[in-house]
Structure formats: structure tokens, C-alpha cells
LOLUM-700503 format. One line per 2 residues: number of its first residue (from 1); their letters; for each residue x, y, z of C-alpha. Coordinates in nm, 3 decimals, decimal comma, padded with zeros to 5 digits. Layout:
BEGIN
NUM	a	X Y Z; ...;
END
This chain:
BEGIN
1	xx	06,881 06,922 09,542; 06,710 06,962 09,859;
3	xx	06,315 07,138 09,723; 06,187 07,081 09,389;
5	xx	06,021 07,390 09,343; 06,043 07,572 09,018;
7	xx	06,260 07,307 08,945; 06,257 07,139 08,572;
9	xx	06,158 06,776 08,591; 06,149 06,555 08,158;
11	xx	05,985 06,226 08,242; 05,967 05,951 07,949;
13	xx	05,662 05,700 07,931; 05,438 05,960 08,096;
15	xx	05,145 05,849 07,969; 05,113 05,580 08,228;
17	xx	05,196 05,402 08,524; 05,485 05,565 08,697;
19	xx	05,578 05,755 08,466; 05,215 05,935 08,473;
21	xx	05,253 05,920 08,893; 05,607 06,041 08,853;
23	xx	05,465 06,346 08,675; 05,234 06,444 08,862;
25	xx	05,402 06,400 09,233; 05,669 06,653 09,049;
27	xx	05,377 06,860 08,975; 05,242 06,882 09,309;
29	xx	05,567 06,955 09,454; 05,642 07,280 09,244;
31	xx	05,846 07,124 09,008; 05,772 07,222 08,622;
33	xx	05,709 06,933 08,413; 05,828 06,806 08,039;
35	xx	05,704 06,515 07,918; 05,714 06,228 07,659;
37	xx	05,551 05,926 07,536; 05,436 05,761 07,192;
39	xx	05,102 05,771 07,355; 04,962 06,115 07,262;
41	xx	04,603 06,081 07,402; 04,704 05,960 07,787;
43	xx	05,028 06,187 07,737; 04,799 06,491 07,711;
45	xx	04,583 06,341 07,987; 04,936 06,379 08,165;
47	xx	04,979 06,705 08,121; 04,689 06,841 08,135;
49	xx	04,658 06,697 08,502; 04,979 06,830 08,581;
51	xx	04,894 07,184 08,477; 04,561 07,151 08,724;
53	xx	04,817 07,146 08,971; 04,937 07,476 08,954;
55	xx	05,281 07,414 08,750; 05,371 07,480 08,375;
57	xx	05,381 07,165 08,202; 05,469 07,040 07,810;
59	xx	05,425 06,718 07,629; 05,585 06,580 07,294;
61	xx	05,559 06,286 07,121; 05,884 06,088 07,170;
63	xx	05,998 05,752 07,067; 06,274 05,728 07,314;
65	xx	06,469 05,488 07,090; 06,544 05,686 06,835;
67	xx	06,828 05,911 06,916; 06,722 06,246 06,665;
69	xx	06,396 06,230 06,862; 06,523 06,263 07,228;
71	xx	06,770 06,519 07,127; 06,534 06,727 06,973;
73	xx	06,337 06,700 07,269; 06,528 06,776 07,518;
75	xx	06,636 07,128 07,296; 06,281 07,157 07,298;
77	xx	06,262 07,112 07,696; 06,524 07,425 07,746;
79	xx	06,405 07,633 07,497; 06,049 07,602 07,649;
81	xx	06,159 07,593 08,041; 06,447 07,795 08,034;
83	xx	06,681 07,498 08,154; 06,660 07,127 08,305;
85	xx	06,770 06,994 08,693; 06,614 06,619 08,643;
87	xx	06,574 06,356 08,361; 06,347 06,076 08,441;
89	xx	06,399 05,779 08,167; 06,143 05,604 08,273;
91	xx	05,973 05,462 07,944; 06,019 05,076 07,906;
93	xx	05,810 04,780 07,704; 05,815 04,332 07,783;
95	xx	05,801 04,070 07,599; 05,724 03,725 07,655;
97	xx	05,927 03,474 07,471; 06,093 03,173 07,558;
99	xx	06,541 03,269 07,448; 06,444 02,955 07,169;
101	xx	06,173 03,125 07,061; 06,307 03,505 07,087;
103	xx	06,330 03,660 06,729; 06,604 03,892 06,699;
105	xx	06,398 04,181 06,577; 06,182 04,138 06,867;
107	xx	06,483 04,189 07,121; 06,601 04,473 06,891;
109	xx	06,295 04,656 06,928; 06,283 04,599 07,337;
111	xx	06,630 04,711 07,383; 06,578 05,027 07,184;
113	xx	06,333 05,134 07,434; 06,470 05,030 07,768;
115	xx	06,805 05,011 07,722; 06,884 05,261 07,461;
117	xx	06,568 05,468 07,566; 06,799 05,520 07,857;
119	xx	07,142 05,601 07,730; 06,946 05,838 07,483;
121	xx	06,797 06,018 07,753; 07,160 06,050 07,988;
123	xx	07,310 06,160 07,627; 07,044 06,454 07,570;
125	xx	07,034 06,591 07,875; 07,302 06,523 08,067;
127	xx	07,492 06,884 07,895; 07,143 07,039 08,002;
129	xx	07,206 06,967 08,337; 07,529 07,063 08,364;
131	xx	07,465 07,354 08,229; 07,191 07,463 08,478;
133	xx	07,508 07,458 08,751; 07,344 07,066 08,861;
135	xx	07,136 06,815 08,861; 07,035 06,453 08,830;
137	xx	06,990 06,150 08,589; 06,741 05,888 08,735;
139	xx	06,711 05,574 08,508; 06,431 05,308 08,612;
141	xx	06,614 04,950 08,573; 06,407 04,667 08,757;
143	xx	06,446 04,415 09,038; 06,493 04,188 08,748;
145	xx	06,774 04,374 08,693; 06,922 04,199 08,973;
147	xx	06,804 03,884 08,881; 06,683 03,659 08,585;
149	xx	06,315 03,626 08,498; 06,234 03,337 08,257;
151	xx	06,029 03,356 07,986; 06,157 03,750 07,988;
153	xx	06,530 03,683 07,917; 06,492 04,020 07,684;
155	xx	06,339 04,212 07,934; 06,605 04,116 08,199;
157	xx	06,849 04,159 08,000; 06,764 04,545 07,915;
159	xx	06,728 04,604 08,289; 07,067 04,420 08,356;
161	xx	07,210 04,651 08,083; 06,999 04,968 08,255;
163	xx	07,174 04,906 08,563; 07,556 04,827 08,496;
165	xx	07,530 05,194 08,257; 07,369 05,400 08,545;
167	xx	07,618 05,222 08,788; 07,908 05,331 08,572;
169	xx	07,743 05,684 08,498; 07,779 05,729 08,869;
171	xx	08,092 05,617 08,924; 08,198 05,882 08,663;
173	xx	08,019 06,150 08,738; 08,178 06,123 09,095;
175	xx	08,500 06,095 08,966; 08,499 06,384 08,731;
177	xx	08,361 06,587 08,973; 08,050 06,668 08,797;
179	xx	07,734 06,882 09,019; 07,515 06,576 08,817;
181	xx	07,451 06,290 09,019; 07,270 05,938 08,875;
183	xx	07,066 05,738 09,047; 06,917 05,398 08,953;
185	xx	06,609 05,267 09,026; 06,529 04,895 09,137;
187	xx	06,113 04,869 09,127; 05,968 04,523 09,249;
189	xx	05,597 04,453 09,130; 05,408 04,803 09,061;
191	xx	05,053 04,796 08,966; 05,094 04,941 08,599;
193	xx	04,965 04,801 08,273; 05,303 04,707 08,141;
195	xx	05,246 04,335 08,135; 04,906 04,366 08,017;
197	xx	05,050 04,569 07,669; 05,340 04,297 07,676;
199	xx	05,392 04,181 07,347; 05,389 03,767 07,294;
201	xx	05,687 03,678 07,114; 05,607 03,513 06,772;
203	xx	05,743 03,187 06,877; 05,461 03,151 07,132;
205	xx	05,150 03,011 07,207; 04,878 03,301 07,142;
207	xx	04,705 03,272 07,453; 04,844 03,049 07,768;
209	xx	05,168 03,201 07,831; 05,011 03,548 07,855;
211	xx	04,764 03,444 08,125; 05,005 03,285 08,283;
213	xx	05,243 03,592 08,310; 04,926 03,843 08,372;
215	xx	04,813 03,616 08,673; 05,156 03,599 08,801;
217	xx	05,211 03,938 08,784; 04,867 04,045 08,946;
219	xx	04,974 03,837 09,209; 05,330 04,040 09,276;
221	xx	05,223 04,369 09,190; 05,149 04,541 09,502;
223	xx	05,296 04,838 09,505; 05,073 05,147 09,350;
225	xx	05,268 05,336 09,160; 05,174 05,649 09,366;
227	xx	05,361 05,508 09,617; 05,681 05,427 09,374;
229	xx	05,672 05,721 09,263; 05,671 05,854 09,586;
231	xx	05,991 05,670 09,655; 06,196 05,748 09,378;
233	xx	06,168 06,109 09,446; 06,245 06,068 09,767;
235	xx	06,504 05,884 09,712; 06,694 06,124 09,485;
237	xx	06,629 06,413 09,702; 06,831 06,202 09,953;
239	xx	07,102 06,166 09,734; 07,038 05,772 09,711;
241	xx	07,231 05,616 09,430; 07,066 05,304 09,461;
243	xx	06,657 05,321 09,513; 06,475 04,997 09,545;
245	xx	06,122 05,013 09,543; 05,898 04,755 09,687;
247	xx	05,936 04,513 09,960; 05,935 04,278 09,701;
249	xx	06,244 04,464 09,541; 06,449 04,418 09,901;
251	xx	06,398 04,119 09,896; 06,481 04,011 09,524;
253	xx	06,797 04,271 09,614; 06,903 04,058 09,943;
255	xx	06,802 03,737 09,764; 07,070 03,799 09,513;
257	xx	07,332 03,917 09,762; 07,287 03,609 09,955;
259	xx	07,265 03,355 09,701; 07,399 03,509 09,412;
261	xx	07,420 03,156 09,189; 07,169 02,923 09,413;
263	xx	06,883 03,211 09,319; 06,858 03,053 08,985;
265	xx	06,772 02,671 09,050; 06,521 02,851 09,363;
267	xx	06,376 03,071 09,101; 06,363 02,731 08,848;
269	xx	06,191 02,489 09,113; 05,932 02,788 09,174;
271	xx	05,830 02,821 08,777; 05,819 02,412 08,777;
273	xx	05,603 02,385 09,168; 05,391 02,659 08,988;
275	xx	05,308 02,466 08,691; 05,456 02,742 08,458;
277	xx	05,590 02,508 08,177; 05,555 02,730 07,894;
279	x	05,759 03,018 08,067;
END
């Protein structure tokens, strides 16, 4: 896919952050937009803005981890649009919680959004895009899914899951010949309010852990998400299979290339020099 205009574009977690900025780049560019979020209010903010912009543009309320729901959506998505040439599974959730302190259900209810979020997105639309003769399947992992982040061993672990499925998908849809490529995205620290609606695992403190992780990630995130946005498109018009966003995210990315079990006790001694104890 060389020009997204009049192109079909479903973006999950819309109502936000990149997902909003992934929207509405799309928009800009020609490309029709379909979107979803559990967020109605700032999901119609979405689409509203996106229909300012000269394209025709729908919004549903999705929980992405439920399977029924993303299916019916993206029947939904053709039915309005005519057909689909890009899924965006962008939606995800954190959590901060020590592995001790992690309750099951909590890690249940993470993964079902950014892992299986994911594979319910590929699932639904993946036929769609087929069917419209091409197409691709971009799934937002994170530079922590190249490395492990403490105090979010749930959170890593989704985008560690994120990535090895997208990585496969590829590899697959290569194989088999398919006109659907996949593409996985590898964002450092983007200026989005996903740490700030973290949830605090029950096992923790109420309050110190959760300044802790919002100072530390004001600190990294420097990337708008304008500009992420920016790149992912890019990226998949170039037919990148790997996008890492961020100079942050290069380095994390050559970090764990170089050092691939050294990164941890680095990563350790810089939680301990910090003073992060309660991680």
C-alpha cells in the first residue's frame, strides 16, 4: 500500500493517546476511519474530529477482550465502509504490581486487553482484508516487549506475548503467500495517559509506588504521540515489519541485542541507584 486514500483504516483504544493520533493522521491522509474504545465520550470526540477532516468516520463501543465484541465489529466495519485494508490493535491497559503481589485476576484482566485484544483483532479482520485483494495487520507491542520492566512483569509480559504472535503472523503470512502483511510496533516512552489510568495492583501500597512509576515515566516519555503516530504509518507504508518508535525504543532494541542477559542486573542496579524499592 503505497497512498492511503479512500483507504479503510479500524483503530482500537481511539479514544486516546495514539490511538486518538493514529486516527486522525489516517484521517488527514484520506483514509476512512472505524473506530473503537470502551470510552464512549473521548471515542466520539475521536470521531467527530476525524470527520472535520474531510473523511467518513464510525465509532463503536468495543471491549477488545471479548471475542463476540470485535467480531461483531469488524462485520459492522464492512457493512458500513464497504471493506477494510488496515487493522490497528492498538488498545492496551498497566498495572503496577510487584509478581508477589500480582493477583491472578488482575493479570487475567491485562492480558485480555493487550494480548488477546490483539489476537482478537488479527482474528476479525484478518478474512476482511483478504478479502479486499490486501492489506495489513499492525499490532502495538512495546519496547518492553523487548525487555523486562519491574514492578510491570504483567504488562511486559503481554507485550512479550504481542510481539512473538505478530512475529509469527508475519512469518506466515509470507509463507502462505498472503497480499496481508503484519507489522509490529516497538514504542519507547509516548506522552499518553496510560500510566496515569494504571491500575495499582491490590497487593500494593495505595500511594508511593504510583508516584514513583508516574515520575519515572514523565521523565521517559518524550515522544508525542503525533509524532508516533506519525511513525507507525510510515512505517507500514514502507513495508517495515519491525517499527520502533522513539529513540528511547532504539536504544532499549540495541540494548537487548547487545546484552541480551547483562540488561537485567543493568536494568536492576538502575531501580536500586534510583531509590525505587517498592518497584
Amino acid at each position: 500500500m503505497k497512498d492511503l486514500r479512500d483507504k479503510v483504516a479500524a483503530v482500537t483504544g481511539a479514544a486516546s493517546g495514539i490511538g486518538r493520533a493514529l486516527a486522525l493522521h489516517l484521517a488527514g491522509a484520506g483514509c476512512e476511519t472505524a473506530l473503537c474504545d470502551v470510552d464512549a465520550a473521548g471515542l466520539e470526540e475521536t470521531r467527530a474530529r476525524c470527520e472535520k477532516l474531510g473523511v467518513r468516520a464510525s465509532a463503536r463501543v468495543v471491549d477488545v477482550a471479548r471475542a463476540d465484541e470485535v467480531l461483531a465489529w469488524a462485520e459492522d466495519v464492512v457493512a458500513r465502509h464497504g471493506a477494510v485494508h488496515l487493522v490497528l490493535n492498538n488498545a492496551g491497559v498497566t498495572l503496577l504490581s510487584t509478581v508477589r503481589d500480582l493477583e491472578l485476576d488482575e493479570l487475567e484482566w491485562l492480558m485480555g486487553v493487550n494480548f488477546w485484544g490483539v489476537v482478537h483483532g488479527t482474528k476479525a479482520f484478518l478474512p476482511h482484508l483478504e478479502a479486499a485483494g490486501g492489506g495489513h495487520v499492525v499490532n502495538v507491542s512495546s519496547a518492553f516487549g523487548l525487555i523486562a520492566n519491574p514492578g510491570q512483569s504483567a504488562y511486559t509480559a503481554s507485550k512479550f506475548a504481542v510481539r512473538g504472535f505478530t512475529e509469527a503472523l508475519s512469518i506466515e503470512l509470507a509463507v502462505q503467500e498472503s497480499p496481508v502483511r503484519a507489522h509490529l510496533v516497538l514504542p519507547g516512552g509516548v506522552a499518553t495517559a496510560i500510566a496515569r489510568n494504571a491500575r495499582l495492583g491490590r497487593g500494593q501500597a495505595p500511594e508511593r509506588p504510583r508516584e514513583q512509576m508516574l515520575a519515572e515515566f514523565d521523565r521517559m516519555a518524550r515522544t508525542p504521540p503525533e509524532k508516533a503516530a506519525r511513525a507507525i504509518v510510515e512505517g507500514v507504508l514502507r513495508g517495515n515489519p519491525r517499527i520502533v518508535v522513539g529513540a528511547d525504543a532504539r536504544v532499549i532494541s540495541f540494548l537487548q541485542r547487545l546484552l541480551p542477559r547483562r540488561y537485567q542486573g543493568l536494568v536492576g542496579r538502575g531501580v536500586r541507584r534510583r531509590g525505587l524499592t517498592q518497584v
